[in-house]
C-alpha positions as CSV (number, residue, x, y, z in Angstrom):
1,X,0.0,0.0,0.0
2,X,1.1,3.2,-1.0
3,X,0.5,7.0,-0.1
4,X,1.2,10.3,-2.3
5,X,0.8,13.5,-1.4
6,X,2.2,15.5,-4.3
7,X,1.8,19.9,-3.6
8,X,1.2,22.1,-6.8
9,X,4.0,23.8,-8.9
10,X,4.9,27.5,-8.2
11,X,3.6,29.0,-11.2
12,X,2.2,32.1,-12.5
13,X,-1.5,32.1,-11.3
14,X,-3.9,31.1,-13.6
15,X,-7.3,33.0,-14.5
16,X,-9.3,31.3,-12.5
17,X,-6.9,32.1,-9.6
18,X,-6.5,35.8,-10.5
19,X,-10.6,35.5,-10.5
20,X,-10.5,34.0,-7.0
21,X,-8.4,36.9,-6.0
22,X,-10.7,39.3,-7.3
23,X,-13.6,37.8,-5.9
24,X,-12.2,38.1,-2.1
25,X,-11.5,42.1,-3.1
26,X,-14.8,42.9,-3.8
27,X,-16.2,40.9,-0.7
28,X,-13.4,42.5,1.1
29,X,-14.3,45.7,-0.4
30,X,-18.1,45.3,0.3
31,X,-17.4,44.7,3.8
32,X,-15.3,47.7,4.6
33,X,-18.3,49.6,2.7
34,X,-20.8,48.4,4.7
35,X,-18.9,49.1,7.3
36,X,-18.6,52.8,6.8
37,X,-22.4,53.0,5.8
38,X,-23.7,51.4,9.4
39,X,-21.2,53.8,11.1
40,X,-23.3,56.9,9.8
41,X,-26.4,54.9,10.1
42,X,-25.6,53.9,13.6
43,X,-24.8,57.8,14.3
44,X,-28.0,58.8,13.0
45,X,-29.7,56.4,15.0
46,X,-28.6,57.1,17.9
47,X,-29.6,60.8,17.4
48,X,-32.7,60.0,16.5
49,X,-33.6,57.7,19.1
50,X,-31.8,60.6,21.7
51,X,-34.7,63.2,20.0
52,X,-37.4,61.1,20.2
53,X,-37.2,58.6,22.8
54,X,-38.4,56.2,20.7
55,X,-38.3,52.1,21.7
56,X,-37.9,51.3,18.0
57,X,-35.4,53.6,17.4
58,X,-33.7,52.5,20.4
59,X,-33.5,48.9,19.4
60,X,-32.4,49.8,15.8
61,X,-29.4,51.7,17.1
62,X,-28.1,48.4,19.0
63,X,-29.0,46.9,15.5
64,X,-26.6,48.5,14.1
65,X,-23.9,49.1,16.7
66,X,-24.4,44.9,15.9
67,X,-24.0,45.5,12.2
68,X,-20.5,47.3,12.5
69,X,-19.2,44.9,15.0
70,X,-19.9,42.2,12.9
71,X,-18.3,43.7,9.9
72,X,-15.2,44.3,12.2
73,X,-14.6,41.3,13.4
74,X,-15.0,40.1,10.0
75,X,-12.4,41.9,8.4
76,X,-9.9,40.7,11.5
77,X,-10.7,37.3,10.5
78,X,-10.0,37.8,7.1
79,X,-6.9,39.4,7.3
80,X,-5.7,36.6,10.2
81,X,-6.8,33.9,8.0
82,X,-4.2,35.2,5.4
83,X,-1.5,34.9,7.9
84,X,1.5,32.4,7.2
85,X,0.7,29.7,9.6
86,X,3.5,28.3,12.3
87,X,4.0,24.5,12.8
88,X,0.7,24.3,15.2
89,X,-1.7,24.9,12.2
90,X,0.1,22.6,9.1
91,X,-3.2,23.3,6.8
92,X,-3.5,26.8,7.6
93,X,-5.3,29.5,9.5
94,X,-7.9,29.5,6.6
95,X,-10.8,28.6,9.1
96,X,-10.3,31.7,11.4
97,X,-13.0,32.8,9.6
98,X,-15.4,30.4,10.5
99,X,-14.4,31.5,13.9
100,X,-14.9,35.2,13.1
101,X,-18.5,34.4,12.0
102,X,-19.4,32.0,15.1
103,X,-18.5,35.0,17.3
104,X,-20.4,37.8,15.1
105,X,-23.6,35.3,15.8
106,X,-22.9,34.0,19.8
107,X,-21.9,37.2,20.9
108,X,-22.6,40.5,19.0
109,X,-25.7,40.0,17.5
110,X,-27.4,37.8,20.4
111,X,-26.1,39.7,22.9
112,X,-27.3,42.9,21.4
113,X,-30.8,41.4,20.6
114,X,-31.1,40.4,24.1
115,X,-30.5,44.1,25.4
116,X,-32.6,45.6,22.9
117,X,-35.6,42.9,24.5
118,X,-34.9,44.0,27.8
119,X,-34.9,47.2,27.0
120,X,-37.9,47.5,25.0
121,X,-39.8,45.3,27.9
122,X,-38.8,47.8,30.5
123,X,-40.6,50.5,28.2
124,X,-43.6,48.7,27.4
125,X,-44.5,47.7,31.4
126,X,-43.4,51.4,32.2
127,X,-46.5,52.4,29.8
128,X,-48.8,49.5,31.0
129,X,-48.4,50.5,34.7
130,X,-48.9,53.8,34.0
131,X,-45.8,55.2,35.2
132,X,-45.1,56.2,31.7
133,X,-47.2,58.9,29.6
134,X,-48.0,56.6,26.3
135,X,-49.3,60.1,24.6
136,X,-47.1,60.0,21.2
137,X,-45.2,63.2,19.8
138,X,-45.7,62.7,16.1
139,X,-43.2,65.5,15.6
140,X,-40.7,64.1,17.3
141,X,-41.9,60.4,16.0
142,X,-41.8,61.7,12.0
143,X,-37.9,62.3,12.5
144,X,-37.4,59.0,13.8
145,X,-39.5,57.5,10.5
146,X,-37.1,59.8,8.3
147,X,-34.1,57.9,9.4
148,X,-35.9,54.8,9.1
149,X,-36.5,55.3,5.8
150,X,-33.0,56.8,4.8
151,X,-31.8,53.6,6.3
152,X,-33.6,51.5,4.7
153,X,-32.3,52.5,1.6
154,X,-28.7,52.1,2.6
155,X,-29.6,48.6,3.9
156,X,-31.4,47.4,0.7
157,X,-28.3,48.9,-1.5
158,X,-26.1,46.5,1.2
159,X,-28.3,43.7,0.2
160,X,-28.7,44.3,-3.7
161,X,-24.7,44.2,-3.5
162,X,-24.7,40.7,-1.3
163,X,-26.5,39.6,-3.6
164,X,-25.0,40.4,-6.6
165,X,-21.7,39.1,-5.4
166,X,-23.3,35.3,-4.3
167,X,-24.7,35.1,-7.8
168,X,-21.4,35.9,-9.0
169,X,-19.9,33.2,-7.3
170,X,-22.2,30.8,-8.0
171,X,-20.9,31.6,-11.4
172,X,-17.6,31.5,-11.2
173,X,-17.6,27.8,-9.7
174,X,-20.3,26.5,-12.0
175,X,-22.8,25.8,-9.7
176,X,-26.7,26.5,-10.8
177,X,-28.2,29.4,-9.5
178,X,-31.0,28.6,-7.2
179,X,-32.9,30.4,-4.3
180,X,-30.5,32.7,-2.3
181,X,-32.0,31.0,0.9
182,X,-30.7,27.6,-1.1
183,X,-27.0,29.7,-1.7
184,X,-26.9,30.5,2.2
185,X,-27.4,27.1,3.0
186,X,-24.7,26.0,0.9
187,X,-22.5,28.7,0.4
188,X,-18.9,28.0,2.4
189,X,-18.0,31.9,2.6
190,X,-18.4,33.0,5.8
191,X,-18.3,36.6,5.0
192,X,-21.4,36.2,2.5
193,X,-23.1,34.4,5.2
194,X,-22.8,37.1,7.4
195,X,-23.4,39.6,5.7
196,X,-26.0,38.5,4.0
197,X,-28.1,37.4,6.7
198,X,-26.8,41.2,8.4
199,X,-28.9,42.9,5.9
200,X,-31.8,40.7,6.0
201,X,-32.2,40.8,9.2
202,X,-31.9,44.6,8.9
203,X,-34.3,45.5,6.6
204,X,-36.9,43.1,8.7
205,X,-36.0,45.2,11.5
206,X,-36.4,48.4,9.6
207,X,-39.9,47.3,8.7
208,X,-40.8,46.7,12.1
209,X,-39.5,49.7,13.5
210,X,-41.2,51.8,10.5
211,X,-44.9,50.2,11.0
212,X,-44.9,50.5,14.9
213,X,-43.6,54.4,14.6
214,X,-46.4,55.0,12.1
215,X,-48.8,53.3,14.3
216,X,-47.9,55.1,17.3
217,X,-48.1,58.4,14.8
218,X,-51.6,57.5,13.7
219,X,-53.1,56.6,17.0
220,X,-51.2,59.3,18.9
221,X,-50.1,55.9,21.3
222,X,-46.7,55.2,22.4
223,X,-47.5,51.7,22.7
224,X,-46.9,50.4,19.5
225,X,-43.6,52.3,19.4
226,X,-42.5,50.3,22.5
227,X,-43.9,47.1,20.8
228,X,-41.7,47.5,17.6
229,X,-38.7,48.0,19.6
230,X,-39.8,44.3,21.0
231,X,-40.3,43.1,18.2
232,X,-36.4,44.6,16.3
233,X,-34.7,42.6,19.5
234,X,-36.3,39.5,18.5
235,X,-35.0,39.8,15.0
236,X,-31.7,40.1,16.1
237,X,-31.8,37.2,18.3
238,X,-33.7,35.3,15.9
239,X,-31.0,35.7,13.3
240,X,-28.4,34.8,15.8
241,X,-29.9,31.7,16.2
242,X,-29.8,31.3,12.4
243,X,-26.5,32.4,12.0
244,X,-24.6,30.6,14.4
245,X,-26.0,27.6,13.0
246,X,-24.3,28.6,9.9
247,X,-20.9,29.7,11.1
248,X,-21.2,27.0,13.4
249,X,-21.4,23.9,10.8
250,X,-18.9,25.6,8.6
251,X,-17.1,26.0,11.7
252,X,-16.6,22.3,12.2
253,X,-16.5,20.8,9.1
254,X,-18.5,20.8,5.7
255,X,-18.1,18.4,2.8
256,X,-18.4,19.8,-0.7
257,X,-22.1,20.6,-1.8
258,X,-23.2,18.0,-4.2
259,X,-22.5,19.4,-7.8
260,X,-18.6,19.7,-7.1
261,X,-18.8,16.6,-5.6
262,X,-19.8,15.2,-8.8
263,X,-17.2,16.7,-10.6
264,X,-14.0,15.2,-8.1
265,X,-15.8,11.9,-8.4
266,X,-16.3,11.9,-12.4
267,X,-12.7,13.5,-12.5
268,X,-10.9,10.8,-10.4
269,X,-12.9,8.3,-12.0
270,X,-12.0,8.8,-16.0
271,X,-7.7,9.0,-14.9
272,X,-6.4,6.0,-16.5
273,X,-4.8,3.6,-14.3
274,X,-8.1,4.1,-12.1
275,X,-10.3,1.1,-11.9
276,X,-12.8,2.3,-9.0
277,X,-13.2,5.0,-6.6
278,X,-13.1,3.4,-2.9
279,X,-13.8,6.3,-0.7
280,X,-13.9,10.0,-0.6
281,X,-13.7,12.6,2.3
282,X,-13.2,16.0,1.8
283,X,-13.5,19.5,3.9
284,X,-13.6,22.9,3.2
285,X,-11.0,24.8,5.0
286,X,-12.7,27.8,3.4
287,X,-14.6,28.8,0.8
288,X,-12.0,28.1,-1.5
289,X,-9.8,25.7,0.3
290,X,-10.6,22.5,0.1
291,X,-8.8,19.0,2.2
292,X,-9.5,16.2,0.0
293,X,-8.9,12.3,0.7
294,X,-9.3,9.8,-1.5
295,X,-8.8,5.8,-1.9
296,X,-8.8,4.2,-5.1
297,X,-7.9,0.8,-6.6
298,X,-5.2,0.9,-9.4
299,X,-4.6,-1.1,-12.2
300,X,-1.7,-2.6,-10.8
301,X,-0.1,-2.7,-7.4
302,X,3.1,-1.4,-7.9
303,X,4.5,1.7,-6.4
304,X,5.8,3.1,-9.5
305,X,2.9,2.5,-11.5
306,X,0.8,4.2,-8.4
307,X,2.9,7.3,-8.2
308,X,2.2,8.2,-11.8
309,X,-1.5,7.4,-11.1
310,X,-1.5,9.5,-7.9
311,X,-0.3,12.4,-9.9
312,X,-2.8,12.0,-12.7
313,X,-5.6,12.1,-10.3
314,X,-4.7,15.3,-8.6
315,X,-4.1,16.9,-11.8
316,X,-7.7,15.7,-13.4
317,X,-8.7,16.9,-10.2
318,X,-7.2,20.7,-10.1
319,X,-7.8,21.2,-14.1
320,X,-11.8,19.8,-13.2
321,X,-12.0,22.4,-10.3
322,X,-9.8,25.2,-11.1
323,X,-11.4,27.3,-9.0
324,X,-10.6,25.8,-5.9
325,X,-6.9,25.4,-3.6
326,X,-6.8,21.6,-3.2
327,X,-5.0,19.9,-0.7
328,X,-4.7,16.5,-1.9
329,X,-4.1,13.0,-0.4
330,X,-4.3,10.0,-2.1
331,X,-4.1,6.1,-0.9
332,X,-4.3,3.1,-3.4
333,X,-5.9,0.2,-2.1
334,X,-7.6,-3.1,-3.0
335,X,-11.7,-2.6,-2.6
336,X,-13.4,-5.0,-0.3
337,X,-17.2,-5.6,-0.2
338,X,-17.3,-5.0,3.5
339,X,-16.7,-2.3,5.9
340,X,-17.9,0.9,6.6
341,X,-14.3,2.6,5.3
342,X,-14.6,1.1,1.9
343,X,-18.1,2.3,1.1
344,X,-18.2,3.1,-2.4
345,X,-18.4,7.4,-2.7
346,X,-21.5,8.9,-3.5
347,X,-21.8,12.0,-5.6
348,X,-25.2,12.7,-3.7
């Protein structure tokens, strides 16, 4: 039995690589503007929730106090991800990212969601005890809906661009476009994740905030302001939930989605020398790293004759996939029609 493990020549990168590249500068680039847009948005916020008083302003400013957090935190696991790593991390720090993400979800945004409840709850049992007036200033409520609406805008631009960029990626790796609900699912980009589910969540919350302020405009009661900041806290911690189920699994470990699976499998099975495909285990490291393992039966058991197979394999593999980094490890073996470890691979 034999093992290869054969690393990639140092050449000029290839387009697919230079579109890789480019890819992760315009996410990076998206995040740093998003930052900058929920700083001012945050700001005005804030303001607005100092003029007015209002619960759903209130809650929205913790929103996006969230938002920017996030989109900090982010950025520091993206830059620490590209880090050379030391002899403790021998496939890289490629998954701080997934870490970055689990603690935008755990701590910022559930966190925050949780104080904007608590808050809002103290407001609304302050008006149904009375020691609270719950007589609305519409004024001072129509300046809060401004900024709700100038918000929204922002956010819906933020989303328009998340978008965009998913569907480009789906692209770029040849996998069909579906529901972007289906793309979050899948999708192994952190970043993406996160900020797509940031502007969701967002422009939920805006909606809330907007319809309870309007309410509490129209019937002149403070109640329904208190009741959207309520209900903005539970879309925060809602999402949370959401996301750090996301960053969570992509934390630990997730194989490749079915269509590239597909394509290793068809790839590994047409090198000649190949005679079947015994097993196949792979991870992504990131969204575009990828540890794959694979055991295959050869045409002959000879060491020489498995070397040059080896190397066919992880070059039908890398020319298949372009698009992705592969670490590869191969094993030939003999196949056996028992035991859980020589389960023929299923493309799914």
């Amino acid at each position: 039995m034999a093992e290869s493990h054969t690393q990639e020549a140092a050449t000029a990168p290839s387009a697919n690589e230079a579109a890789a590249k480019a890819e992760q500068h315009q996410t990076g680039m998206a995040v740093k503007a998003a930052l900058l847009a929920n700083i001012g948005v945050a700001c005005a916020k804030f303001a607005a929730a100092a003029f007015t008083g209002s619960s759903s302003m209130f809650s929205e400013s913790v929103h996006s106090v969230a938002d920017c957090a996030n989109e900090i935190v982010l950025m520091a696991g993206d830059r620490a991800s590209d880090r050379r790593s030391g002899g403790d991390h021998p496939f890289g720090l490629h998954r701080v990212k997934y870490l970055a993400s689990f603690i935008v979800a755990t701590l910022l945004f559930f966190v925050g969601g949780v104080f904007a409840v608590s808050q809002a709850v103290g407001k609304l049992t302050a008006l149904l005890d009375g020691s609270l007036s719950r007589q609305a200033e519409p004024l001072e409520l129509s300046a809060a809906l401004a900024v709700v609406a100038v918000s929204a805008c922002l956010e819906g631009w933020g989303l328009h661009t998340s978008v965009h960029e998913a569907r480009g990626r789906m692209r770029r790796v040849r996998v069909e476009e579906g529901s972007l609900v289906r793309f979050w699912r899948r999708t192994k980009s952190a970043e993406l994740a996160s900020v797509m589910m940031e502007d969701t969540l967002a422009l939920i919350g805006l909606a809330f905030a907007g319809s309870c302020i309007a309410l509490s405009m129209a019937t002149g009661d403070e109640l329904y302001d208190a009741i959207g900041g309520l209900m903005v806290g539970l879309v925060l911690v809602t999402g949370a939930a959401a996301l750090a189920f996301k960053s969570g699994s992509l934390l630990i470990g997730e194989d490749l989605d079915p269509e590239t699976r597909g394509q290793v499998v068809a790839a590994v099975e047409r090198t000649p020398g190949v005679d079947r495909l015994i097993n196949l285990q792979a991870i992504h490291m990131d969204e575009d790293a990828v540890l794959l393992c694979l055991k295959v039966e050869t045409s002959k058991l000879d060491r020489d004759y498995d070397v040059q197979t080896v190397d066919r394999i992880e070059a039908n593999v890398r020319a298949a996939l372009p698009w992705y980094e592969f670490e590869i490890y191969v094993e030939p073996d003999i196949f056996r029609t028992s035991g859980p470890a020589h389960a023929a691979p299923s493309a799914k």
